[in-house]
PDB file with one MODEL, atoms N, CA, C and O in Angstrom:
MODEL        1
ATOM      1  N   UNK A   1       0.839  -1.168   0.000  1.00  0.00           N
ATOM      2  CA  UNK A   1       0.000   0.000   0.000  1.00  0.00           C
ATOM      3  C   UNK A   1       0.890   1.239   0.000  1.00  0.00           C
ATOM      4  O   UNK A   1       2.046   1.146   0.412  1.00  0.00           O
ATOM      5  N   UNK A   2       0.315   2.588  -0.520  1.00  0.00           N
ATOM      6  CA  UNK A   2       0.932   3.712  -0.637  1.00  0.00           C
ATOM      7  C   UNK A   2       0.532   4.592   0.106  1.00  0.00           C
ATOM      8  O   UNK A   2      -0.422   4.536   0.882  1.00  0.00           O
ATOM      9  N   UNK A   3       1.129   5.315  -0.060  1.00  0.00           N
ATOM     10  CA  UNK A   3       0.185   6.601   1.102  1.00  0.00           C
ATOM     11  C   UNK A   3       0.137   7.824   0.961  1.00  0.00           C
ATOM     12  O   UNK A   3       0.763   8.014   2.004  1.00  0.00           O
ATOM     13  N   UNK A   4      -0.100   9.108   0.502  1.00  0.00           N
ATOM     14  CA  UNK A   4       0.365  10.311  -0.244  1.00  0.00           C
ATOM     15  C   UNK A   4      -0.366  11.209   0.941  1.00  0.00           C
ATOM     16  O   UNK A   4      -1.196  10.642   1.650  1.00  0.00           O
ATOM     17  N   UNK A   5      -0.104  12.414   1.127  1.00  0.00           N
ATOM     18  CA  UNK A   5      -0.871  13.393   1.644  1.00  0.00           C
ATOM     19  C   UNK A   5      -1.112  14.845   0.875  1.00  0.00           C
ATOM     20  O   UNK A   5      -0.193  15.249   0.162  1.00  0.00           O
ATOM     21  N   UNK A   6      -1.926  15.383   0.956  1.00  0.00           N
ATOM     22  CA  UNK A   6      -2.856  16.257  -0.259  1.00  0.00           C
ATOM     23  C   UNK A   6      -3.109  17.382   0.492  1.00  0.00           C
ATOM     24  O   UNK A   6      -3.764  17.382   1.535  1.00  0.00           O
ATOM     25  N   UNK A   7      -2.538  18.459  -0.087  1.00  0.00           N
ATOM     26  CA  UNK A   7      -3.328  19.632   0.999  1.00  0.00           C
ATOM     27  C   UNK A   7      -5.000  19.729   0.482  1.00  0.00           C
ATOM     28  O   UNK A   7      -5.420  19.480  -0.648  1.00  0.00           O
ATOM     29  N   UNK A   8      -5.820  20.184   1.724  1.00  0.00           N
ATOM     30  CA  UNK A   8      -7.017  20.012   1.136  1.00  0.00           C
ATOM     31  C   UNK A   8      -7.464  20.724   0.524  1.00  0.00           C
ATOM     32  O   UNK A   8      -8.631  20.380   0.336  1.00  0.00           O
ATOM     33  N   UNK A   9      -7.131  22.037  -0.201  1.00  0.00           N
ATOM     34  CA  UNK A   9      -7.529  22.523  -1.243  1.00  0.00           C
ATOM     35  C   UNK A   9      -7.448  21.796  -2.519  1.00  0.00           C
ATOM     36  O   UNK A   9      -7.879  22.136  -3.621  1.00  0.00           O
ATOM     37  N   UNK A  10      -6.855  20.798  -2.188  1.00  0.00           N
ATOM     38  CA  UNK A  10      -7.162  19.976  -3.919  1.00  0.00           C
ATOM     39  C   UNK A  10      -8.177  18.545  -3.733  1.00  0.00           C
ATOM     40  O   UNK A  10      -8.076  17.517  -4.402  1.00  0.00           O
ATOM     41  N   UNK A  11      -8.900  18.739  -2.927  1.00  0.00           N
ATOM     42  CA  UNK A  11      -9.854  17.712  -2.768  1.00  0.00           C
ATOM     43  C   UNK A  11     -10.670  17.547  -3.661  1.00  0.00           C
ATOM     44  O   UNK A  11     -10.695  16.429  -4.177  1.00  0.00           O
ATOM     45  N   UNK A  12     -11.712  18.703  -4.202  1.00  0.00           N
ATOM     46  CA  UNK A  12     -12.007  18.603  -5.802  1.00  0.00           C
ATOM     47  C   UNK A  12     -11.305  17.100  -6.615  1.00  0.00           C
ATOM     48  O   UNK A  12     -11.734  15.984  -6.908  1.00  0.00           O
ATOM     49  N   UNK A  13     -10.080  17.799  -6.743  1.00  0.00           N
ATOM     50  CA  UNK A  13      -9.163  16.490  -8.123  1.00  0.00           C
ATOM     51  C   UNK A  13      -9.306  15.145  -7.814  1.00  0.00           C
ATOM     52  O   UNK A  13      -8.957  14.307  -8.646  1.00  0.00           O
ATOM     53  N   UNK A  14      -9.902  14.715  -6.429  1.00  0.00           N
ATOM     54  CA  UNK A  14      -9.614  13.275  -6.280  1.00  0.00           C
ATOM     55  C   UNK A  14     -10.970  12.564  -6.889  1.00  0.00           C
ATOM     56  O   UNK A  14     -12.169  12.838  -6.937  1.00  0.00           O
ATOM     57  N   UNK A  15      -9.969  11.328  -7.396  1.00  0.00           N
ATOM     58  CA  UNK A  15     -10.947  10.202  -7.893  1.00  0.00           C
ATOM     59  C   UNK A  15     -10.915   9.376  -6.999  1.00  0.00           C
ATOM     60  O   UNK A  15      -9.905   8.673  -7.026  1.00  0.00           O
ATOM     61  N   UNK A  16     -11.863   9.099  -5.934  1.00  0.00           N
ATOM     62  CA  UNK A  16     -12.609   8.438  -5.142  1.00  0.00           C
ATOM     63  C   UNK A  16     -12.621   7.031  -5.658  1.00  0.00           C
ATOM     64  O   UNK A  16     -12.379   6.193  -4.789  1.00  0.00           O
ATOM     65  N   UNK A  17     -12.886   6.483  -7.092  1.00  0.00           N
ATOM     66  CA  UNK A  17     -12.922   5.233  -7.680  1.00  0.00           C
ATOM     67  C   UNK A  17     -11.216   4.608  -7.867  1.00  0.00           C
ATOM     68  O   UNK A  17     -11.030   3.435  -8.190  1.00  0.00           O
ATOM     69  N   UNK A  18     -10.231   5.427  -7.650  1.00  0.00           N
ATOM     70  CA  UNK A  18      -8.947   4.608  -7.789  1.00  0.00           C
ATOM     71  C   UNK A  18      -7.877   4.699  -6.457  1.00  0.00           C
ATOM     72  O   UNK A  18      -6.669   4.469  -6.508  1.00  0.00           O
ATOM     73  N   UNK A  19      -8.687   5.111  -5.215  1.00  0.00           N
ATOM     74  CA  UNK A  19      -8.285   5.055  -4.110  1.00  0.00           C
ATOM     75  C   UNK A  19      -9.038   4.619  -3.096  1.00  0.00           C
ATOM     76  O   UNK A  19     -10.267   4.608  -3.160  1.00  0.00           O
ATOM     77  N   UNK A  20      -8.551   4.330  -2.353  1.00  0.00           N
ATOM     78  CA  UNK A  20      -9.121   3.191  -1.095  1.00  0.00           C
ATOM     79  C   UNK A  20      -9.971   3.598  -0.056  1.00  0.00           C
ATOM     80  O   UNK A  20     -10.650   2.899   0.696  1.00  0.00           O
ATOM     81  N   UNK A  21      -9.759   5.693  -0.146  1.00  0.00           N
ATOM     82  CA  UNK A  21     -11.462   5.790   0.520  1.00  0.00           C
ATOM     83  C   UNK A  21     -12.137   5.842   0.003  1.00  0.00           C
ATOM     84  O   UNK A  21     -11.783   5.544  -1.137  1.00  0.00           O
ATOM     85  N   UNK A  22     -13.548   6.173   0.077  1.00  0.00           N
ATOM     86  CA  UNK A  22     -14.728   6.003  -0.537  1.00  0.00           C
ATOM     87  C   UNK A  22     -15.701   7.671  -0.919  1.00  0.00           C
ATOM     88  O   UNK A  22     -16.641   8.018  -1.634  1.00  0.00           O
ATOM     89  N   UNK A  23     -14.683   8.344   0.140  1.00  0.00           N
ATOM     90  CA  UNK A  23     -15.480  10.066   0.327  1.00  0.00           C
ATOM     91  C   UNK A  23     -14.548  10.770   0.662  1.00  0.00           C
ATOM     92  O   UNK A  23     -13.365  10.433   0.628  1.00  0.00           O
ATOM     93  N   UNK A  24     -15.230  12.423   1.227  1.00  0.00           N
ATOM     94  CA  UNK A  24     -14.359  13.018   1.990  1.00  0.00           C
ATOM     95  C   UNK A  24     -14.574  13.033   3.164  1.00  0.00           C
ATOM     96  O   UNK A  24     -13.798  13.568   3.957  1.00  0.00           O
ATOM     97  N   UNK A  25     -15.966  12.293   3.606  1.00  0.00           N
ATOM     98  CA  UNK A  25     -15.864  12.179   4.918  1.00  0.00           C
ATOM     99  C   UNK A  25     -15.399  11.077   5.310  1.00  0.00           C
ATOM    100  O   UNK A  25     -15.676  10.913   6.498  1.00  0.00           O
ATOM    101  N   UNK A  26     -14.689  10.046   4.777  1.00  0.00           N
ATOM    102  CA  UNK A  26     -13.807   8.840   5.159  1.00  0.00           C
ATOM    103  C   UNK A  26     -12.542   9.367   4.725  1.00  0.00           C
ATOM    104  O   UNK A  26     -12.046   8.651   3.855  1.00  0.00           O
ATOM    105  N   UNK A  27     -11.868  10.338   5.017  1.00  0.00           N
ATOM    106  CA  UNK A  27     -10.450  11.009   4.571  1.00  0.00           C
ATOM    107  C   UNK A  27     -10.073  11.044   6.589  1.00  0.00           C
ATOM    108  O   UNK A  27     -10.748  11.088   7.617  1.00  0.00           O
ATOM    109  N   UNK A  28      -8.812  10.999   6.269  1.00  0.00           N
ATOM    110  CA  UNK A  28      -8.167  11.123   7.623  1.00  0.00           C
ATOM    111  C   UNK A  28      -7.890  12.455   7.580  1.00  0.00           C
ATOM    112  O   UNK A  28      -7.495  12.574   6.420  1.00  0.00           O
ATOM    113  N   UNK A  29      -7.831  13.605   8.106  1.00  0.00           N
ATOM    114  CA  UNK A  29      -7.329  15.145   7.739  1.00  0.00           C
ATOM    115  C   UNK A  29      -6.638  15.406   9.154  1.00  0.00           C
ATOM    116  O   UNK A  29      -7.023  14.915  10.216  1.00  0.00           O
ATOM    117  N   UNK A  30      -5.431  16.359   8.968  1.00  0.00           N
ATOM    118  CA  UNK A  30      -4.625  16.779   9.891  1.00  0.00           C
ATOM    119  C   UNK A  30      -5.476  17.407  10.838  1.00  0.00           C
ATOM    120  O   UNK A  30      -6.661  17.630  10.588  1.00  0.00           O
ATOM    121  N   UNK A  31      -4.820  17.762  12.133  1.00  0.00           N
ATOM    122  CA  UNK A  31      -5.574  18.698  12.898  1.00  0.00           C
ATOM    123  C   UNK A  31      -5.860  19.923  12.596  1.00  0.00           C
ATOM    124  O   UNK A  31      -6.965  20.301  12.984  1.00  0.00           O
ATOM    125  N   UNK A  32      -5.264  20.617  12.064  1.00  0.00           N
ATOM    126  CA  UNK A  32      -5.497  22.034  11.118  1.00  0.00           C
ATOM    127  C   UNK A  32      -6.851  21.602  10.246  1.00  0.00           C
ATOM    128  O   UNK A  32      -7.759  22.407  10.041  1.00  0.00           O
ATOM    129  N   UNK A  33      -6.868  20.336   9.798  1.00  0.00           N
ATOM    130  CA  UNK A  33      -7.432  20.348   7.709  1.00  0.00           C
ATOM    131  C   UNK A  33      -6.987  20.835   7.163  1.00  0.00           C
ATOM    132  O   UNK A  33      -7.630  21.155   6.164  1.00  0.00           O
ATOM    133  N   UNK A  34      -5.778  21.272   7.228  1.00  0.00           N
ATOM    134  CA  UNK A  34      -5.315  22.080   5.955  1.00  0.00           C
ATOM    135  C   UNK A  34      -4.382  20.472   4.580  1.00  0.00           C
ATOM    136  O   UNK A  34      -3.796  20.617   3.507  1.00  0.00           O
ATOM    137  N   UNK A  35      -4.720  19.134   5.422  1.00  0.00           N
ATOM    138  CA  UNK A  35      -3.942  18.335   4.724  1.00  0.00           C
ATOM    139  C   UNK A  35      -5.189  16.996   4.863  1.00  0.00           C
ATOM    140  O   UNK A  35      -6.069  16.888   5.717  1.00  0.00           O
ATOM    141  N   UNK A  36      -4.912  16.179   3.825  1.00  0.00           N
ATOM    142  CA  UNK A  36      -5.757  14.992   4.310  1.00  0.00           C
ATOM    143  C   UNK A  36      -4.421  13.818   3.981  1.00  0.00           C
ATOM    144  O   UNK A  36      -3.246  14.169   3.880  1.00  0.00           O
ATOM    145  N   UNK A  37      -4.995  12.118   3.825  1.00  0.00           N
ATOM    146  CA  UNK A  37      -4.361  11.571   3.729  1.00  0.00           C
ATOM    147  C   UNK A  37      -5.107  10.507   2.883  1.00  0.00           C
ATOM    148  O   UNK A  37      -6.254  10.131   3.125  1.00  0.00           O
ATOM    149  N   UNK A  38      -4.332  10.061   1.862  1.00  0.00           N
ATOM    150  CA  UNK A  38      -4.890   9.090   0.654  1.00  0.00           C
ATOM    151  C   UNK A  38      -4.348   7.749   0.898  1.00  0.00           C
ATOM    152  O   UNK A  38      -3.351   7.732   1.620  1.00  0.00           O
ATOM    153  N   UNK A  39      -4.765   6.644   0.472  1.00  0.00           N
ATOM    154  CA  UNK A  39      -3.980   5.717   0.810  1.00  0.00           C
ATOM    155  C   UNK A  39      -4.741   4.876  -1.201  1.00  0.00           C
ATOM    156  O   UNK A  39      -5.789   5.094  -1.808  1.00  0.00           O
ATOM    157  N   UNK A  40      -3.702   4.100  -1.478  1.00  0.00           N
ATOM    158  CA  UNK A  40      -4.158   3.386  -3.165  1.00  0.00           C
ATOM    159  C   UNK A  40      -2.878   1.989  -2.993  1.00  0.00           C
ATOM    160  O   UNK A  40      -1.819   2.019  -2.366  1.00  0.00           O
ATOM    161  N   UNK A  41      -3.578   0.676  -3.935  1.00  0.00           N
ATOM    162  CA  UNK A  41      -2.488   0.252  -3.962  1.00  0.00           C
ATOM    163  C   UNK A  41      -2.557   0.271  -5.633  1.00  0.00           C
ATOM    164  O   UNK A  41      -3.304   0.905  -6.378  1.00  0.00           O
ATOM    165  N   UNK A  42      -1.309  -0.828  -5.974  1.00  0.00           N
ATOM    166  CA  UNK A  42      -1.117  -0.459  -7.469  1.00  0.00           C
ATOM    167  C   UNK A  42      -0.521   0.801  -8.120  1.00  0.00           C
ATOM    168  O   UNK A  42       0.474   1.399  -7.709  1.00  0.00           O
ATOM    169  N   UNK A  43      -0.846   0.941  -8.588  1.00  0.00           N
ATOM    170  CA  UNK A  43      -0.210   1.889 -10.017  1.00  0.00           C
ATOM    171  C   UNK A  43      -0.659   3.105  -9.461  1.00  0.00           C
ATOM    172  O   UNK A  43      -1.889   3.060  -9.428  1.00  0.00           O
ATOM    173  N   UNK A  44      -0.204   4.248  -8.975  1.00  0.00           N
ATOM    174  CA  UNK A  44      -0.127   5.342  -9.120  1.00  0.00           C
ATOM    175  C   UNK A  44      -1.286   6.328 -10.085  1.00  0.00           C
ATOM    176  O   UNK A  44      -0.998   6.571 -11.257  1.00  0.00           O
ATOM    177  N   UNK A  45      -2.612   6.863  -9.475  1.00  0.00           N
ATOM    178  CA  UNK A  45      -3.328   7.542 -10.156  1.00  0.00           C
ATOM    179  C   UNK A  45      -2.900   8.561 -10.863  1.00  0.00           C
ATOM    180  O   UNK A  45      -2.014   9.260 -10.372  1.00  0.00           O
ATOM    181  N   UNK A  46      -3.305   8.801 -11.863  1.00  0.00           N
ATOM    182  CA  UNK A  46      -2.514  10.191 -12.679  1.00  0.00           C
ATOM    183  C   UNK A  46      -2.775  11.699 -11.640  1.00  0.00           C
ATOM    184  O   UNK A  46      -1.909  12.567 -11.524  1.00  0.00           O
ATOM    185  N   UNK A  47      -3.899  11.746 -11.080  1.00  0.00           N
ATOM    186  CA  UNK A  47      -3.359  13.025 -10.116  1.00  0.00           C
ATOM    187  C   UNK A  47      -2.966  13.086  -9.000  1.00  0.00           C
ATOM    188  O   UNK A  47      -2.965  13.985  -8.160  1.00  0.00           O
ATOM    189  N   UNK A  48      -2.402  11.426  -9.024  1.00  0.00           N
ATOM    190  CA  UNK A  48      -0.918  11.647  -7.604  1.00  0.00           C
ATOM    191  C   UNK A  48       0.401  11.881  -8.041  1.00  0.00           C
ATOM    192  O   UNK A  48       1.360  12.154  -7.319  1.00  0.00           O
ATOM    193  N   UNK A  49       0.391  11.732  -9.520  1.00  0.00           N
ATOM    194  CA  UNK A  49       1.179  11.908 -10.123  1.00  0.00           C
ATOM    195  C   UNK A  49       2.246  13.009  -9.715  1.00  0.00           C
ATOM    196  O   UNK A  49       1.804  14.157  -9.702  1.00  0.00           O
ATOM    197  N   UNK A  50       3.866  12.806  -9.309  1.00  0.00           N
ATOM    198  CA  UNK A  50       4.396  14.205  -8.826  1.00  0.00           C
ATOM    199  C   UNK A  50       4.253  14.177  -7.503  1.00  0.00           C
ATOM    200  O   UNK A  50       5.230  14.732  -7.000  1.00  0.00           O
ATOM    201  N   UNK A  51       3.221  13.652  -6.395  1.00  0.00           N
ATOM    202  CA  UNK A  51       3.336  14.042  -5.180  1.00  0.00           C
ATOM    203  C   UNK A  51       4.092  12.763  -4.212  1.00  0.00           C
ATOM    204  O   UNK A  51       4.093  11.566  -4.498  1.00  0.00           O
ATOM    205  N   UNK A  52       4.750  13.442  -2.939  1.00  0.00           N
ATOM    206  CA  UNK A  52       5.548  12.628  -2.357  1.00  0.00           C
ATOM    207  C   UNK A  52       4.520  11.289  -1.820  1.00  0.00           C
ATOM    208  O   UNK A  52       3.547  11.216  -1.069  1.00  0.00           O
ATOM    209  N   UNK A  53       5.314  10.295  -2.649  1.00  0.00           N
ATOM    210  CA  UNK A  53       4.890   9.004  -1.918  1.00  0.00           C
ATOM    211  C   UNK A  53       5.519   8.562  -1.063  1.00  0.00           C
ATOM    212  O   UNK A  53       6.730   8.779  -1.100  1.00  0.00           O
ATOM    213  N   UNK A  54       4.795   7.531   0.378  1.00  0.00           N
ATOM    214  CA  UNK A  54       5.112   7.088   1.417  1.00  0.00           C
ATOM    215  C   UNK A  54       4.838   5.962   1.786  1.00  0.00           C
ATOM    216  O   UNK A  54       3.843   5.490   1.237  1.00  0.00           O
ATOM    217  N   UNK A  55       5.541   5.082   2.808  1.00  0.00           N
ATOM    218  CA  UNK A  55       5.432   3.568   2.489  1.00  0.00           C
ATOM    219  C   UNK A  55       4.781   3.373   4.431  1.00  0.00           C
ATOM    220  O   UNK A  55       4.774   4.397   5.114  1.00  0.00           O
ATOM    221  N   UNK A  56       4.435   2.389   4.897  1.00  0.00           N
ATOM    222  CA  UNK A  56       3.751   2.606   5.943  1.00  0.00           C
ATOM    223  C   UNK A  56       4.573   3.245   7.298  1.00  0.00           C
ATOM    224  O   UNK A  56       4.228   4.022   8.188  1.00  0.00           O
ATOM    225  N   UNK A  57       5.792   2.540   7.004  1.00  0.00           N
ATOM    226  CA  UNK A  57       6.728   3.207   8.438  1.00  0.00           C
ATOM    227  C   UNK A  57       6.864   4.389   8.140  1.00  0.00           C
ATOM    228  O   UNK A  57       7.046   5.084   9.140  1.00  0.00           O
ATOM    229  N   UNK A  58       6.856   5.100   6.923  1.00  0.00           N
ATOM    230  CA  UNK A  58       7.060   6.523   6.949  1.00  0.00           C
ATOM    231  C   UNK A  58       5.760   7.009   7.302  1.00  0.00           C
ATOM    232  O   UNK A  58       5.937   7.472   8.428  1.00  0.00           O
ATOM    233  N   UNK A  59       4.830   7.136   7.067  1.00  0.00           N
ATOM    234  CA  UNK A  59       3.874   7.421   7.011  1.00  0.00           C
ATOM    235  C   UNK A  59       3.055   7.621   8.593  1.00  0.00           C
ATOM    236  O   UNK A  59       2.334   8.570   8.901  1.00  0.00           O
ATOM    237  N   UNK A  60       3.351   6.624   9.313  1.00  0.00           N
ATOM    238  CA  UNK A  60       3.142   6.233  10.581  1.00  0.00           C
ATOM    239  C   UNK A  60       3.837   7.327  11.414  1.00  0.00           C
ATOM    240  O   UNK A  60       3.237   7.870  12.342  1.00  0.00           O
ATOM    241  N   UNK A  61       5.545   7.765  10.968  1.00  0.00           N
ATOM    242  CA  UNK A  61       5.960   8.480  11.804  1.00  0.00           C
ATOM    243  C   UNK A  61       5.551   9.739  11.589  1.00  0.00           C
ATOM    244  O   UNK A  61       5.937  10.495  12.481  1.00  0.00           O
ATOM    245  N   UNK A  62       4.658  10.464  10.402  1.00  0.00           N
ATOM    246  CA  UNK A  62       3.997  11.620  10.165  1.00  0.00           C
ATOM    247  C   UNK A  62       2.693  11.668  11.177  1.00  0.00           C
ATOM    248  O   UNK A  62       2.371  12.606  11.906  1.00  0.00           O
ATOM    249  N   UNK A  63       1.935  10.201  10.992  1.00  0.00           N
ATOM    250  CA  UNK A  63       0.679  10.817  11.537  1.00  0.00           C
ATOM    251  C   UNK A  63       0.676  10.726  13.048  1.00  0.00           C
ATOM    252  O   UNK A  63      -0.168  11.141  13.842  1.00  0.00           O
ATOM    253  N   UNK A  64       1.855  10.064  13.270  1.00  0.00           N
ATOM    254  CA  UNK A  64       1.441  10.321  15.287  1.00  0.00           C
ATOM    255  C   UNK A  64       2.869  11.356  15.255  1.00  0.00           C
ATOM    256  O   UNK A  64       3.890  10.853  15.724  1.00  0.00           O
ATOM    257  N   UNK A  65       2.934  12.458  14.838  1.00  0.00           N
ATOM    258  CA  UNK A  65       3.446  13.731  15.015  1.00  0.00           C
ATOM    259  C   UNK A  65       2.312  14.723  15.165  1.00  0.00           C
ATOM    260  O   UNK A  65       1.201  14.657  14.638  1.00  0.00           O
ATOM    261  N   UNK A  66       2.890  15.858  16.154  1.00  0.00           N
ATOM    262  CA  UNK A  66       2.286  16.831  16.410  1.00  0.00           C
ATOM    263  C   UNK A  66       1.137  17.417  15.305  1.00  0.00           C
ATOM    264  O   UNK A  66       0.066  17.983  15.520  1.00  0.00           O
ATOM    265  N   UNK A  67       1.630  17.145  14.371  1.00  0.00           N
ATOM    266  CA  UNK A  67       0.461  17.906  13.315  1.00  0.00           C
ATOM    267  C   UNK A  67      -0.810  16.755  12.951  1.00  0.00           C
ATOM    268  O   UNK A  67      -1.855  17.064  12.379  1.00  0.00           O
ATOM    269  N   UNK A  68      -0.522  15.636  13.334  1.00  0.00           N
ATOM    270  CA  UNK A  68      -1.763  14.312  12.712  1.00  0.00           C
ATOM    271  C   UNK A  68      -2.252  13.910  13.817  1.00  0.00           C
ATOM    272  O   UNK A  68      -3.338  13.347  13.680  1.00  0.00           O
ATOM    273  N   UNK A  69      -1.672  14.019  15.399  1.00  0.00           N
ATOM    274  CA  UNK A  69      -2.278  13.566  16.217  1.00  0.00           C
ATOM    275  C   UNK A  69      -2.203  14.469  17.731  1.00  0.00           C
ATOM    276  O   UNK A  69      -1.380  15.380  17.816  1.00  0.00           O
ATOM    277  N   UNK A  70      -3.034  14.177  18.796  1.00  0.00           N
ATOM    278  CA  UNK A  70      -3.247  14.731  19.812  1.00  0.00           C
ATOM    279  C   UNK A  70      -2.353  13.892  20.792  1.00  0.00           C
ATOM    280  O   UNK A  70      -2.807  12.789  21.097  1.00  0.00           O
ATOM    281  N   UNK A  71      -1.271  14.223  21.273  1.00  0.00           N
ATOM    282  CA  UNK A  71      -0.931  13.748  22.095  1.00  0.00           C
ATOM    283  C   UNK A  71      -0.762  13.570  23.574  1.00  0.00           C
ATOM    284  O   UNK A  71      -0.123  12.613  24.012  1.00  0.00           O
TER     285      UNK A  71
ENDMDL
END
């Protein structure tokens, strides 16, 4: 699995049919919202295209940081 994070002003662009949530209210979003978090497996959607991909240990050490979680 992959994992990308999106600031949420580009929530519009997402295709819902080639990623593994289903909405935007099944999106994980930072404590701000100013970011959400995508998760896809396979091939790379064309408008993740360009953005930093992340593998689960990376990913893990973003979201229990100060900005993804309450500690």
């Amino acid at each position: 699995m992959k994992y990308v994070i999106i600031p949420s002003s580009e929530l519009s662009n997402i295709d819902f049919s080639q990623v593994l949530e289903t909405s935007a209210s099944t999106l994980r979003y930072s404590l701000d919202s100013s970011q959400f978090l995508l998760k896809f497996k396979g091939d790379t959607p064309s408008f993740l295209e360009g953005k930093t991909e992340y593998d689960y240990s990376s990913i893990m050490d973003i979201l229990n940081g100060s900005n993804w979680s309450e500690i």
